[in-house]
ROFI-109648 format. One record per residue (C-alpha): residue number from 1; residue in three letters; y, x, z. Coordinates in steps of 0.25 Angstrom, whole numbers, always signed. Example, Ala and Ser with C-alpha at 12.3 -4.5 7.8 and 13.67 -1.06 7.14 Angstrom:
2
[1,'Ala',[-18,+49,+31]]
[2,'Ser',[-4,+55,+29]]
This chain:
156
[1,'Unk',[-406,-335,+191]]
[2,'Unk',[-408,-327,+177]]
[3,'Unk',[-394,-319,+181]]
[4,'Unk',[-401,-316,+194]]
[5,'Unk',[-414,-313,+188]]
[6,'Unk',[-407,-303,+178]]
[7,'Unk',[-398,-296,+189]]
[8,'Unk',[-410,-294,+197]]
[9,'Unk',[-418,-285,+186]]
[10,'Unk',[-406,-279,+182]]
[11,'Unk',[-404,-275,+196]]
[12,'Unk',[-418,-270,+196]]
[13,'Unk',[-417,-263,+184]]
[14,'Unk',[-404,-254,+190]]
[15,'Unk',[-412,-253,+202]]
[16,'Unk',[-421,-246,+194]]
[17,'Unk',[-416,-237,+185]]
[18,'Unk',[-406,-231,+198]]
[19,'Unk',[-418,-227,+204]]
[20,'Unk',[-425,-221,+192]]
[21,'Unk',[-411,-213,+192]]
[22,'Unk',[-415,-209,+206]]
[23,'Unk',[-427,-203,+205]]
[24,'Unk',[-424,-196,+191]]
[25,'Unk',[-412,-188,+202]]
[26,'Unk',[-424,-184,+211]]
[27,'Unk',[-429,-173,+204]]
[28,'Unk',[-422,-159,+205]]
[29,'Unk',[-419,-154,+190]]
[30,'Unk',[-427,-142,+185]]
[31,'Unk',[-422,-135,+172]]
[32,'Unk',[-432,-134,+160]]
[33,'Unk',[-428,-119,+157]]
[34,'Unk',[-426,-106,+166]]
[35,'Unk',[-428,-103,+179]]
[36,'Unk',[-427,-107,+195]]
[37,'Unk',[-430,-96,+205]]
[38,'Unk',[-439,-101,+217]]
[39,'Unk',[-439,-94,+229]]
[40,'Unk',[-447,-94,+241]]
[41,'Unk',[-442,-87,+253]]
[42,'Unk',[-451,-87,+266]]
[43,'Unk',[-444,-75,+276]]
[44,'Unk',[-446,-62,+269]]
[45,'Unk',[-456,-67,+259]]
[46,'Unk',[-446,-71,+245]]
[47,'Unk',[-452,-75,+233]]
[48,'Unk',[-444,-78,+223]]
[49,'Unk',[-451,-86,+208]]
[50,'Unk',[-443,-89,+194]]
[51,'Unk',[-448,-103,+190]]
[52,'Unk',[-447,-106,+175]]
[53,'Unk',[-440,-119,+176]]
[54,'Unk',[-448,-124,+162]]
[55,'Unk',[-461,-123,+169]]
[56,'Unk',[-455,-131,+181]]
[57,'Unk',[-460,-148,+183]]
[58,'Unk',[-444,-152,+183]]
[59,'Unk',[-448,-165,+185]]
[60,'Unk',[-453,-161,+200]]
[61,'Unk',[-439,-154,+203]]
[62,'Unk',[-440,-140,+209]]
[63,'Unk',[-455,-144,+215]]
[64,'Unk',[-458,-141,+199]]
[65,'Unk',[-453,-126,+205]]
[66,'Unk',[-463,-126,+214]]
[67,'Unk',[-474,-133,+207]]
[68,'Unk',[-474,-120,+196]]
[69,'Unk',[-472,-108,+206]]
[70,'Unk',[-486,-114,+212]]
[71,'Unk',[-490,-115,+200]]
[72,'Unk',[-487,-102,+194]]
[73,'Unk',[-485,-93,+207]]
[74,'Unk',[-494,-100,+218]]
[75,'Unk',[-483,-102,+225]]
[76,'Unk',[-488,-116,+235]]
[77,'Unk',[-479,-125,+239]]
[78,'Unk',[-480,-139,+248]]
[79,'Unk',[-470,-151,+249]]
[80,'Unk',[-470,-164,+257]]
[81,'Unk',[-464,-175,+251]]
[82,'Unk',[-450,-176,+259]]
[83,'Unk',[-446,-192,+255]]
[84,'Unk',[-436,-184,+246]]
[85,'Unk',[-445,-175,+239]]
[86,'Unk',[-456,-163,+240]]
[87,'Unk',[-450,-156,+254]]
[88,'Unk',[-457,-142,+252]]
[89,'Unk',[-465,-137,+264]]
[90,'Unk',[-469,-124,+259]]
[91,'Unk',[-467,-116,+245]]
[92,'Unk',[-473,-102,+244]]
[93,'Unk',[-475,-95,+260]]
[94,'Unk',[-464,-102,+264]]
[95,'Unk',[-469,-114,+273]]
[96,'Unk',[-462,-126,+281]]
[97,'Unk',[-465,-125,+296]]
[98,'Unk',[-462,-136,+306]]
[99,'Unk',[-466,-127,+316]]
[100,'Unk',[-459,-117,+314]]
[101,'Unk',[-448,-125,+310]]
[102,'Unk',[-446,-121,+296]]
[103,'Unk',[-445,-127,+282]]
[104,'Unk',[-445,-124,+268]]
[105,'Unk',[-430,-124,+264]]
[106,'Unk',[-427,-125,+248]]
[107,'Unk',[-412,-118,+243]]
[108,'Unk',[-407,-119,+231]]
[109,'Unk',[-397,-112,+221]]
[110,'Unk',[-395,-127,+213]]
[111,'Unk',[-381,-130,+220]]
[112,'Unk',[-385,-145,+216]]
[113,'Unk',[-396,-146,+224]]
[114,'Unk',[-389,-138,+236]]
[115,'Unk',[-388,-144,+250]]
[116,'Unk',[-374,-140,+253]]
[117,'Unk',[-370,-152,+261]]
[118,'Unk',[-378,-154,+272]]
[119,'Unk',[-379,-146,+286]]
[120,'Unk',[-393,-138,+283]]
[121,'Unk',[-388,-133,+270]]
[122,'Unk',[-393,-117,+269]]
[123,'Unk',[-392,-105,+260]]
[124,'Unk',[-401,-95,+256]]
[125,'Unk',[-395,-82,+247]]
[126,'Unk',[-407,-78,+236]]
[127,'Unk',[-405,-68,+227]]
[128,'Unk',[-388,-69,+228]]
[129,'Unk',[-390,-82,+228]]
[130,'Unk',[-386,-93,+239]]
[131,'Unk',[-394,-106,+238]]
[132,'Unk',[-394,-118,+246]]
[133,'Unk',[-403,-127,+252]]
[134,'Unk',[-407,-138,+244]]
[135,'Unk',[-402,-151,+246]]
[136,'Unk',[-412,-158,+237]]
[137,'Unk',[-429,-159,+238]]
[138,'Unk',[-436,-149,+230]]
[139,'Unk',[-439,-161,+219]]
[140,'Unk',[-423,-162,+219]]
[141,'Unk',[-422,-148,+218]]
[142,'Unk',[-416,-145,+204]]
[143,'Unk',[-420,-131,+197]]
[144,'Unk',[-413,-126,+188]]
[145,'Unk',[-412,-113,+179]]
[146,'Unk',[-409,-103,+188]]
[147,'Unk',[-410,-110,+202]]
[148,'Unk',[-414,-102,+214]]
[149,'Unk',[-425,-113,+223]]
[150,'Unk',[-426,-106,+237]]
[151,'Unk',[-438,-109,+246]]
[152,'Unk',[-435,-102,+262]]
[153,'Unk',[-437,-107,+277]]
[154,'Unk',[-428,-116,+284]]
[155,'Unk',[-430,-113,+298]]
[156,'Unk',[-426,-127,+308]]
C-alpha cells in the first residue's frame, strides 16, 4: 500500500515537470542583442522596421516584435487567440478578410521555424532574400539577430 502510495506521487511528479518542459518549448526564442527586420507588405505599400531585439519582451516570442513597433512606430496589430497561439488578423494596413478570402500570412528567414514540409508551404523573396512560411504561431516564432519576419496577404 505505501509502495503504491509512493509510485503514485512519483508519477505525479514526472507528470509534472514533462509539462512544465512543455510549456517552457512554446515560446519562439528572441536574442537579447542586435536586430530583426519586420516587414509588412500589403500589394504596393512595403514597409519595412529594424526592431532592437534588446528592447524586445522575449518572453512573448515574436509578439514582443509587435508589442514595440506599436509601441514606438504606431504601428496597430490584432490577434485572436488560435488554440495554438496569438493567430494575427491584421499588423499595420494589412487586414485578414473572410470575404474577400484573404489572410495574414507570416514568412520567415529562421530555417527552424520554416514550414517546408506540408503542401501550403510558400516563398516570398525580400531584399535577395527567400523566406518561408512559418511553420510555427507568432509566440513560437523565434527572432534572432538578423532575422527577416515578413507579414503579406494569402489569398484562398
Amino acid at each position: 500500500m505505501k509502495k503504491t502510495i509512493y509510485l503514485r506521487a512519483r508519477c505525479a511528479l514526472l507528470l509534472l515537470f514533462v509539462l512544465g518542459l512543455s510549456l517552457v518549448g512554446c515560446v519562439g526564442r528572441v536574442d537579447d542583442h542586435g536586430s530583426c527586420t519586420v516587414v509588412i507588405a500589403c500589394g504596393d505599400d512595403v514597409r519595412e522596421y529594424s526592431v532592437p531585439l534588446d528592447k524586445v519582451d522575449g518572453s512573448k516570442g515574436a509578439v514582443g516584435l509587435l508589442d514595440y513597433l506599436k509601441e514606438n512606430e504606431g504601428v496597430e496589430y490584432t490577434s485572436e487567440d488560435g488554440g495554438y497561439g496569438a493567430y494575427i488578423t491584421s499588423v499595420g494596413n494589412l487586414r485578414a478578410n473572410a470575404e474577400e478570402r484573404v489572410s495574414v500570412g507570416i514568412w520567415t528567414s529562421v530555417e527552424s521555424d520554416q514550414d517546408r514540409e506540408s503542401e501550403y508551404s510558400t516563398t516570398v523573396t525580400y531584399e535577395g532574400v527567400t523566406l518561408v512560411s512559418s511553420g510555427v504561431g507568432m509566440t513560437q516564432l523565434s527572432a534572432p539577430d538578423g532575422a527577416v519576419i515578413y507579414f503579406g496577404e494569402i489569398r484562398y
